[in-house]
C-alpha positions in Angstrom: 23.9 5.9 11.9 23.3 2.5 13.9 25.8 0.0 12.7 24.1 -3.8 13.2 25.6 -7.1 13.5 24.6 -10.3 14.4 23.0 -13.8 13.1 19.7 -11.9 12.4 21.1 -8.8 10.7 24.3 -9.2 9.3 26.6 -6.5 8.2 27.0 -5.4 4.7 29.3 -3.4 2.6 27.0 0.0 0.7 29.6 1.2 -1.6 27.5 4.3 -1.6 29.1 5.6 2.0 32.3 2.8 2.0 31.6 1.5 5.2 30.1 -1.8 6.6 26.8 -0.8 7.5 23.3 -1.5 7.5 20.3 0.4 8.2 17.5 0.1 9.7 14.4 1.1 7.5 10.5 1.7 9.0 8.1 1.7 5.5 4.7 3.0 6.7 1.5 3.5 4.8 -2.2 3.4 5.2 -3.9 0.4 5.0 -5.2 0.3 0.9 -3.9 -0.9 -1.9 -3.5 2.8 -3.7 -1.5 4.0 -0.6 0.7 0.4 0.7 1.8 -1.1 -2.8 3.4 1.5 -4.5 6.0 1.8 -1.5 6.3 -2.5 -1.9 9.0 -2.4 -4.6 10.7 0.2 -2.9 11.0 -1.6 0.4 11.6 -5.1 -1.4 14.3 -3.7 -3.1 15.8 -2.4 0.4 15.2 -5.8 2.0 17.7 -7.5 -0.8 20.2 -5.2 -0.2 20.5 -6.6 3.3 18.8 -3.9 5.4 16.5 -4.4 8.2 13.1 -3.3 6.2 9.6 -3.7 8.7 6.3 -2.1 6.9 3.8 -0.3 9.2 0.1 -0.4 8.0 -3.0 -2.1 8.8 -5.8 -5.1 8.3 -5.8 -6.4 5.9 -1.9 -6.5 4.7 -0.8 -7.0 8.4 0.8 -10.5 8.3 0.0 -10.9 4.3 3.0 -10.0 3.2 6.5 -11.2 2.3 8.4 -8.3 4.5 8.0 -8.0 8.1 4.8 -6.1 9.1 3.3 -4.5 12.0 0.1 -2.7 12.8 0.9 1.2 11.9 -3.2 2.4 12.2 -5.5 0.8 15.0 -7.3 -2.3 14.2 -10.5 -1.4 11.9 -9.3 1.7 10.3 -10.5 1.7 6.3 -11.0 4.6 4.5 -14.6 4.9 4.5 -14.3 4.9 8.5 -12.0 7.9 8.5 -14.5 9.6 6.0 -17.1 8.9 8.6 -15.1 10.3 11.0 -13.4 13.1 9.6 -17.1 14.5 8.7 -18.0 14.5 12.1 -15.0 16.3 12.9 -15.8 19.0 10.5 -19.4 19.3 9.3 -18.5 22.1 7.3 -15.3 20.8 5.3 -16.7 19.4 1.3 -14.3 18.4 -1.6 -10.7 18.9 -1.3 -10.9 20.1 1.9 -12.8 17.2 3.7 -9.9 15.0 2.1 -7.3 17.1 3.3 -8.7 17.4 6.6 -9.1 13.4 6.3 -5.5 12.9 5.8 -4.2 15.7 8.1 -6.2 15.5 10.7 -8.5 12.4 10.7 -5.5 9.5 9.6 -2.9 11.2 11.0 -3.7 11.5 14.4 -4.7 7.6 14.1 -1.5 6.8 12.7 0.6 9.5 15.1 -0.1 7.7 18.0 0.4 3.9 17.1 3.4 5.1 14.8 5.0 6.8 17.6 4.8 3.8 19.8 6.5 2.0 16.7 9.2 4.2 15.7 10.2 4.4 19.9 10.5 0.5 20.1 12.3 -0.3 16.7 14.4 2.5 16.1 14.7 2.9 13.0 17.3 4.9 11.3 14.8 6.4 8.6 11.1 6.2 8.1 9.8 6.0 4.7 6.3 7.0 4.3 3.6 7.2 1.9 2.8 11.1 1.7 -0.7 11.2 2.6 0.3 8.9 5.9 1.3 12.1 8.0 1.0 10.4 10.9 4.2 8.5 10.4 6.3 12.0 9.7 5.2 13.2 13.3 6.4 10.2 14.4 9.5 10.2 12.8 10.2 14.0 13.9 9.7 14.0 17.6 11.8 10.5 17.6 14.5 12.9 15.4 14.7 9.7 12.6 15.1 10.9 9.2 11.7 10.6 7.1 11.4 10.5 3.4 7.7 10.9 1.6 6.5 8.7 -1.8 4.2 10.9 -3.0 1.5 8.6 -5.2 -0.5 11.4 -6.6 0.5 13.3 -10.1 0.5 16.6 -8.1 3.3 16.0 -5.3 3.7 19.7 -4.2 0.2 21.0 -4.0 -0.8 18.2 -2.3 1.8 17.4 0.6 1.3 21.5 1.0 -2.1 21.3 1.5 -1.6 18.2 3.7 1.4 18.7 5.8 1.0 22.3 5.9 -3.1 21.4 7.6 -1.9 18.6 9.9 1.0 21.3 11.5 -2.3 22.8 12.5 -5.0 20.1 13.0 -2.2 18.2 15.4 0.0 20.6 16.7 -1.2 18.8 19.8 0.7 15.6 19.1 4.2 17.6 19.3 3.1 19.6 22.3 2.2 16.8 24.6 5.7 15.5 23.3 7.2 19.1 24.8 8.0 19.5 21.1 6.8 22.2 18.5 5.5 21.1 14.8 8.8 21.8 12.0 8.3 25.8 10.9 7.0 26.0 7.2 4.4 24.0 5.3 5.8 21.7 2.8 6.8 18.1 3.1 7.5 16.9 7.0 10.7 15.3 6.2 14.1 15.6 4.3 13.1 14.2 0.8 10.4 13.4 -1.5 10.0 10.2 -3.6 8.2 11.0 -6.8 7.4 8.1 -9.4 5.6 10.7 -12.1 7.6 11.1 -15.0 8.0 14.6 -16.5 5.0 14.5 -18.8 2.7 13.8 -16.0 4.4 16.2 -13.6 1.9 19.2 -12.3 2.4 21.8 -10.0 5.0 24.1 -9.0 8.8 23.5 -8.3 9.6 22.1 -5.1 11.0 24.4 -2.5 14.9 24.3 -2.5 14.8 23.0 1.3 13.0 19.9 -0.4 14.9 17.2 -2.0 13.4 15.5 -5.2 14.1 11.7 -6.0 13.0 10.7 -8.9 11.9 6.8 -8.8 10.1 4.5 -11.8 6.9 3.4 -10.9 6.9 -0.3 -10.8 3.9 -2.1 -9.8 3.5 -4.6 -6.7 1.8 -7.8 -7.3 -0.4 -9.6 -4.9 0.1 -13.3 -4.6 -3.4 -13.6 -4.3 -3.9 -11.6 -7.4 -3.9 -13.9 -11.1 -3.9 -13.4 -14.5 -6.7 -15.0 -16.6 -5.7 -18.2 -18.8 -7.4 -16.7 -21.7 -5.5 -13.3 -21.6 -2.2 -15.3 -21.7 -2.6 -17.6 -25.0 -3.1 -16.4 -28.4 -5.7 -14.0 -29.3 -7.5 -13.1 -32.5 -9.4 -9.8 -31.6 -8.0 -6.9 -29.0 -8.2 -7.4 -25.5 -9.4 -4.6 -23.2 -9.0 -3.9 -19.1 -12.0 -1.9 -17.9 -11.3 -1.5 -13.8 -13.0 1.2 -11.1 -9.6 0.5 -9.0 -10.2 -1.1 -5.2 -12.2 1.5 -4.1 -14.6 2.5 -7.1 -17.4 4.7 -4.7 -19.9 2.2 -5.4 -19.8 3.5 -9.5 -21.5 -0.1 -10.2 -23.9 1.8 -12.6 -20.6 3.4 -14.6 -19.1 0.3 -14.7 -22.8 -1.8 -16.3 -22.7 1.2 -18.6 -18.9 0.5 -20.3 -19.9 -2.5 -20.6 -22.8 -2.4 -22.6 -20.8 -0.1 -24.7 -17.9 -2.3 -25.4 -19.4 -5.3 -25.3 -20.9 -4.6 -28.6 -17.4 -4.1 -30.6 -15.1 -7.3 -31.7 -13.2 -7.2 -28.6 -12.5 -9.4 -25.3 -13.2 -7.7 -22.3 -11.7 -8.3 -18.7 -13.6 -6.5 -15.9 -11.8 -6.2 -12.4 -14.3 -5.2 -9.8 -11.9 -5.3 -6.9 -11.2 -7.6 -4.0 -14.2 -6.6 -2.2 -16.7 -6.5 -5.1 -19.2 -8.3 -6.4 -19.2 -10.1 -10.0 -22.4 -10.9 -9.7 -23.5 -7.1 -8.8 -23.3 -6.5 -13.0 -26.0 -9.0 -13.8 -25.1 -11.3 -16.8 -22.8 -10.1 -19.1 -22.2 -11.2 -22.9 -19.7 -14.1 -23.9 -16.7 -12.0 -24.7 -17.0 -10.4 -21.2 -14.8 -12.0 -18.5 -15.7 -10.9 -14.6 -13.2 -10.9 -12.4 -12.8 -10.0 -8.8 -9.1 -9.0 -8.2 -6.3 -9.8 -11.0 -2.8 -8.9 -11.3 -2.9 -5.5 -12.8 0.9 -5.1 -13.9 0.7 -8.4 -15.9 -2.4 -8.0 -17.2 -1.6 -4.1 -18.6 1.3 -5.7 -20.6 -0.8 -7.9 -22.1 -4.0 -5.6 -23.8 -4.5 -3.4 -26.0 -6.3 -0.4 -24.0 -6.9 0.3 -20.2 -10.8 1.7 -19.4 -10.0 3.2 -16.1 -11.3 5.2 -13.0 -7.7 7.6 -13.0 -6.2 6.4 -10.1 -2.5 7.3 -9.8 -1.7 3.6 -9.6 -3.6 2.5 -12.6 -2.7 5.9 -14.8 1.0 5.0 -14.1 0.9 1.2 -14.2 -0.8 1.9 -18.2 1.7 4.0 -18.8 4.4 2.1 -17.9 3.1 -0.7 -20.0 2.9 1.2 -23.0 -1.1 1.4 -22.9 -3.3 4.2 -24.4 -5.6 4.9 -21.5 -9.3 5.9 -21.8 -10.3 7.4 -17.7 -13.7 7.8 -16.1 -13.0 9.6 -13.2 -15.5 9.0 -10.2 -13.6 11.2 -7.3 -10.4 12.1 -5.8 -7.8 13.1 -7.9 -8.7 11.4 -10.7 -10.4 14.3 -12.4 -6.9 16.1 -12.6 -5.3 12.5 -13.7 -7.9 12.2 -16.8 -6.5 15.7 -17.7 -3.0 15.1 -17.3 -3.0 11.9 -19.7 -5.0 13.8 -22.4 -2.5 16.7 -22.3 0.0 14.3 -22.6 -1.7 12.9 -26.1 -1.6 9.3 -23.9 -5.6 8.9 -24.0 -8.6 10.6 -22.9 -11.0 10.9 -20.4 -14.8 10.6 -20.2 -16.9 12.4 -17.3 -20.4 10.3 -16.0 -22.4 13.1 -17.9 -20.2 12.3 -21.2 -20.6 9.0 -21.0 -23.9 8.5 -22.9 -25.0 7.9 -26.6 -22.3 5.7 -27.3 -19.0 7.7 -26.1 -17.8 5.1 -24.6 -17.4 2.7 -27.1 -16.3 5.4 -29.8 -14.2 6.6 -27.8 -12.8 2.8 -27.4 -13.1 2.4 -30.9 -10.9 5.3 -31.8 -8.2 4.3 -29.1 -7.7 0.9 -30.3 -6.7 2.4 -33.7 -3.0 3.4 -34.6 -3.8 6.9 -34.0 -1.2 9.5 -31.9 -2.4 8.0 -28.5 -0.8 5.1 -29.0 1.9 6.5 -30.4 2.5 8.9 -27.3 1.8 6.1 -25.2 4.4 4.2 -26.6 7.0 7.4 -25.5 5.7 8.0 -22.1 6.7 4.2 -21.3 10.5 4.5 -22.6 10.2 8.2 -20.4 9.3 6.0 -17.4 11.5 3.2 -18.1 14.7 5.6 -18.0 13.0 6.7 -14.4 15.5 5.2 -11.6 14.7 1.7 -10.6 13.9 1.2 -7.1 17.1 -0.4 -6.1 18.9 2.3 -7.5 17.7 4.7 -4.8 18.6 2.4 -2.0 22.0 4.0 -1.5 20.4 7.1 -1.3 18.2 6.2 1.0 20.9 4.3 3.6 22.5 8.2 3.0 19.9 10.2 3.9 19.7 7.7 7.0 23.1 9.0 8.2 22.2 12.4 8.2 
């Protein structure tokens, strides 16, 4: 393990391995909000302690954010470009095997290359990287640094198999220009996995024994650019609602017009995020009790309303859960499908598919959810699960650990 002094990095104690040390810590994730922020409190966390922390990712957190940052993806990347691109790569790939192939082959040899140029010049002592970001575990293993995963989906293992197992294949060239060979097997590149989903949300099988688990509570990341609405904050007379399609909500503007037409019409206030690159004005006018906003700070908004309207992104699902909130999900893509099932198992809410949507569903289903029915009551458990979850800072002295081998 690198031991660091100086005026920039001063020593510390970590009563964890009883030596003066300090680490040097590489977080690296792809450049959107669903992949960078849930690794934010995690880093932060590592920062206070007094370890050298620098996040890898891309436009347009690069520079935005209170931690050191440098680019970790070339300049441009979004994930509608490497959709684009991973198409062309494989014409034939649809559904979960275009997005595995995105993320194994697609992002990960973007990443590979810039990442491997990154993890070479700082030498860190462990990477840290947000599962889907392969790119940053092949970095990490031809430099030999120690890399731990944060899985943000509710299905760790079948997805960093599916992924990590495809991009040994897609990019077996990256280790063998490096004179190296891609790690045998095809679970998680690395020697741990970060998990924030609490047991009740947990699917899939065990992880192998080679694979270390650490359980982590979710906590949400907020934005400085990101508010809370005035009205939200005083006293209210009627419940408040959050109805949100997430950052990237595949152009739903049509699922998002129809819930509100739907709630609009019950004695309720509604807030409507449409994300920082949407367009208020895309829904047309809205009644009075309908607030449009672009981009708002999820985490204090969720503690204070009464039920979450969502798409079923892993973010949002656990960010609702955490606060306590009976969740009713519309999936539009990704995993979300398999999130709107996990949350109805758990008896936390339900979920609503486009062609369920009509007639009124929507708003009945709203109508039942705002009741005192076992939702809420379930809802209410899965927070105090997730609240006994480990804390980010608690895993710190795990992490400075796994750094030293």
């Amino acid at each position: 393990m690198r031991r660091v002094s100086g005026p920039e990095f001063p020593r510390i104690r970590d009563p964890a391995v009883g030596a003066s040390l300090a680490v040097r810590i590489l977080f690296a994730a792809i450049p959107a909000y669903g992949h960078l922020f849930p690794l934010l409190p995690l880093a932060t966390a590592c920062a206070a302690a007094g370890h050298d922390v620098t996040v890898a990712t891309g436009e347009p957190f690069v520079g935005r954010l209170s931690l050191r940052t440098v680019a970790g993806i070339p300049a441009g990347t979004d994930v509608g470009g490497a959709l684009a691109e991973t198409r062309r790569r494989h014409p034939d790939a649809h559904g979960d095997e275009l997005t595995v192939a995105m993320f194994a082959d697609t992002t990960a040899d973007w990443a590979g290359g810039v990442l491997d140029a990154v993890v070479a010049e700082l030498g860190p002592d462990l990477v840290v990287y947000e599962a889907m970001n392969v790119g940053a575990a092949m970095a990490a293993d031809v430099h030999d640094v120690p890399a731990v995963g944060f899985s943000i989906g509710l299905a760790a293992t079948a997805v960093v198999d599916l992924i990590h197992g495809a991009a040994r294949r897609y990019r077996a060239d990256f280790w063998a220009t490096r004179d190296r060979r891609p790690p045998p097997g095809n679970g998680l590149l690395g020697v741990a996995l970060l998990d924030p989903a609490p047991a009740s949300l947990a699917s899939g099988a065990a992880e192998p024994a080679a694979v270390r688990r650490l359980p982590i509570r979710s906590v949400a990341f907020a934005d400085d650019a990101a508010t809370t609405p005035e009205w939200l904050t005083g006293p209210r007379s009627r419940p408040a609602i959050y109805l949100t399609l997430g950052t990237i909500s595949f152009g739903a503007v049509e699922v998002i017009r129809r819930a509100v037409d739907q709630i609009a019409g019950l004695d309720v206030d509604l807030l409507v995020a449409v994300g920082p690159q949407g367009d208020p004005a895309a829904l047309g006018p809205v009644p009075g009790n309908v607030h449009v906003e672009r981009f708002v700070a999820q985490a204090r908004v969720l503690e204070r309303v009464d039920l979450a309207v969502h798409h079923g992104g892993t973010g949002t699902v656990l960010g609702a859960a955490a606060a306590g909130v009976p969740q009713l999900i519309l999936p539009q893509g990704a995993d979300q499908f398999h999130n709107a099932e996990l949350i109805t198992a758990a008896g936390a809410g339900r979920g609503l598919t486009n062609d369920r949507q009509d007639g009124g569903a929507i708003a009945e289903a709203v109508a039942a959810l705002l009741g005192d029915g076992p939702e809420r009551e379930r809802a209410g458990r899965l927070r105090a699960e997730m609240a006994a979850m480990p804390a980010p800072e608690l895993l710190v002295p795990q992490l400075v650990a796994l750094a030293g081998g």
